[in-house]
N, C-alpha and C positions, 0 to 999 in steps of 0.2 A: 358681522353685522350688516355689511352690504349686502349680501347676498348676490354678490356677482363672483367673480373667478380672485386667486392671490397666484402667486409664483415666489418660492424664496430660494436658495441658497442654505442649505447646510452640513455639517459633518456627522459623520455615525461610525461610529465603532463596528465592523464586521465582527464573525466568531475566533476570527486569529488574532484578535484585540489592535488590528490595525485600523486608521483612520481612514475613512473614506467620503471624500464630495457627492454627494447629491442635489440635484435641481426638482425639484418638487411642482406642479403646477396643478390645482385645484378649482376642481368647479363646481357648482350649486347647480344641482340637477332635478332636486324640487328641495318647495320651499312649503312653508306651512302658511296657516291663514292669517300672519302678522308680516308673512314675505320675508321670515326667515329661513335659511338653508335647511332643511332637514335631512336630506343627503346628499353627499356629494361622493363624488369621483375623483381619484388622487392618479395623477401621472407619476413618475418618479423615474429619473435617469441617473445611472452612475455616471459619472462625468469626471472620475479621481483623474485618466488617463490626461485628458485635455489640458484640467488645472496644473498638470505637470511638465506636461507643454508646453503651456503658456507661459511658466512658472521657468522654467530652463530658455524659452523666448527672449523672455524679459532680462536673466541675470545674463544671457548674451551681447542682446543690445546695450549692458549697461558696463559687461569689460570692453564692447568695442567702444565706447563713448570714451570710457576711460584713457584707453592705449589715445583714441583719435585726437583727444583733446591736451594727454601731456608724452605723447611722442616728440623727442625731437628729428624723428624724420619727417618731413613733410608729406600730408596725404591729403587728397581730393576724391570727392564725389563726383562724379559722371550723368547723366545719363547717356543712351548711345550715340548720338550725336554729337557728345561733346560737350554739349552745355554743362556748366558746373551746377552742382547742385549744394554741395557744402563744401569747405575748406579748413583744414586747421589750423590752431594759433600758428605753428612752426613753420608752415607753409608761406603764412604770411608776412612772416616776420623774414621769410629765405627772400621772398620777391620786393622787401621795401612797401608795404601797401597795409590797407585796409581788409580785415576779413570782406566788409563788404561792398568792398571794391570786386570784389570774383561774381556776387552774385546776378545771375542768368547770362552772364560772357562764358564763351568756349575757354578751355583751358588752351587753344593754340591759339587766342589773342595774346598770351603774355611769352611768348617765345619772339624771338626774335624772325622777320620776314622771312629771312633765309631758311626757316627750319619747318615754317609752319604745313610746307605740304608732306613732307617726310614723315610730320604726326600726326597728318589726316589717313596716310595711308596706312600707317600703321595699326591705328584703329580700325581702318576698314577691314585688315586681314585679321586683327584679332573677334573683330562680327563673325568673320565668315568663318577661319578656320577653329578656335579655340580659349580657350581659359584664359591664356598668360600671350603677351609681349613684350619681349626686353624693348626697349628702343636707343639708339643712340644718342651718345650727348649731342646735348643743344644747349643752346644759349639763349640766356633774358637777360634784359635789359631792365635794372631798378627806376624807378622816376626822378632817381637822383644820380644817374647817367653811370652807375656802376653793373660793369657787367657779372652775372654771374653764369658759372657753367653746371647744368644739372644733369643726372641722368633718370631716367623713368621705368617703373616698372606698372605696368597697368595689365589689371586682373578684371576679367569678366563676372558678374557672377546676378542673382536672381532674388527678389522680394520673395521671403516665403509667404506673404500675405497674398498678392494676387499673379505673383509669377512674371511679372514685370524687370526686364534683361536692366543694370547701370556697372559702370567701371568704375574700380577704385584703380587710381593711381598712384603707388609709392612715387616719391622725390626727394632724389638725396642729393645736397651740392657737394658738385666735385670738382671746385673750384684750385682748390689751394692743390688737392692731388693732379688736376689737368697741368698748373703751374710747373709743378713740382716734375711732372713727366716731360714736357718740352725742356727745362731747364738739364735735367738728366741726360737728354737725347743730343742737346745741342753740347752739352760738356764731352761728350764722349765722342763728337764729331770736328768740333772747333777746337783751337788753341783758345786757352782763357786768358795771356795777355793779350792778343794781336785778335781774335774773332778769326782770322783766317781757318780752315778746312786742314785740319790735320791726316796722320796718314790716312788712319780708316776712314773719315770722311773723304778722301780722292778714291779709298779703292771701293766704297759703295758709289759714289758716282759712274765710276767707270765700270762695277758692273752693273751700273741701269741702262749707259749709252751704247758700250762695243756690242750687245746682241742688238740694239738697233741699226748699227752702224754695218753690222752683218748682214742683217735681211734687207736694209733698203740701200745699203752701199752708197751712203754719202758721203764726200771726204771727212775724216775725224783729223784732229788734232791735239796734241797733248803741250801744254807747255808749263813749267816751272818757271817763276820770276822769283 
């Protein structure tokens, strides 16, 4: 009844009885003497491939949502610089904080001083060289003065919408297992009544010191009390 242009959306059955998407777009290319259409011109595009595209897009974005939102390992968004862009419950509840407490801070404000250029540079080689960087554990500091020990796994990867580079990084606390590893280290080196250095701990000392005591020949000495 306008007599200008429509555009709709809809499905048709092909000769194999499968469904197929169409986009239709419609123009009034003359009209009669009341300025209704009298004929018009039909466009029409199959567009099934797209809608299935999009269609496979969408159920992606919606198991990553899933996993990011009831993971209990911790995961952050990136951009390449570092800034955070999202964070998950798990994440936040590892660091003591508020989801949006992360929001537009670097992910190497919540590490501890000591660690924070170890995981600039880490990022910068995973810019340059690749997909994946393990990085070593590091420590953060809760705001309620507990420390936790984590380690990071940060994956490079790309928007399929405009091609635009962000990191996700896994984070898993490996707190109680870092615990558990010095405590192991230290039983199998110490006596557990007295803390004193038992034997394997004198004879790993003593071979860290005689090859230096070899090459720079300074007096050693050994003594038992």
């Amino acid at each position: 009844k306008g007599g200008g242009r429509y555009r709709m959306h809809y499905r048709i059955r092909d000769r194999h009885g499968a469904w197929r998407w169409i986009i239709s777009t419609i123009h009034a290319i003359l009209n009669d003497s009341h300025g209704r259409p009298a004929r018009v011109l039909g466009f029409h595009m199959d567009i099934s491939d797209a809608m299935k595209a999009e269609a496979r897009l969408i159920d992606t974005e919606e198991r990553f949502r899933t996993v990011f939102d009831n993971a209990g390992l911790g995961i952050a968004v990136t951009d390449t610089n570092g800034a955070l862009e999202q964070v998950n419950p798990a994440l936040a509840i590892m660091l003591g904080r508020d989801r949006g407490d992360f929001k537009g801070k670097w992910l190497s404000s919540f590490v501890h001083e000591d660690y924070r250029e170890e995981m600039l540079h880490s990022l910068n080689r995973l810019l340059r060289a690749g997909r994946r960087e393990l990085l070593p554990e590091m420590m953060c500091v809760r705001p309620d003065g507990r420390r936790v020990w984590i380690s990071l796994t940060a994956t490079l990867s790309r928007h399929i919408s405009d091609g635009t580079r962000y990191v996700i990084v896994m984070v898993e606390d490996v707190t109680a297992s870092r615990q558990n590893r010095v405590k192991l280290q230290s039983e199998a080196t110490h006596d557990v009544m007295t803390g004193a250095l038992n034997r394997w701990g004198m004879l790993e000392r003593l071979a860290q010191h005689t090859p230096l005591a070899m090459r720079h020949r300074p007096p050693m000495t050994f003594c038992i009390v």
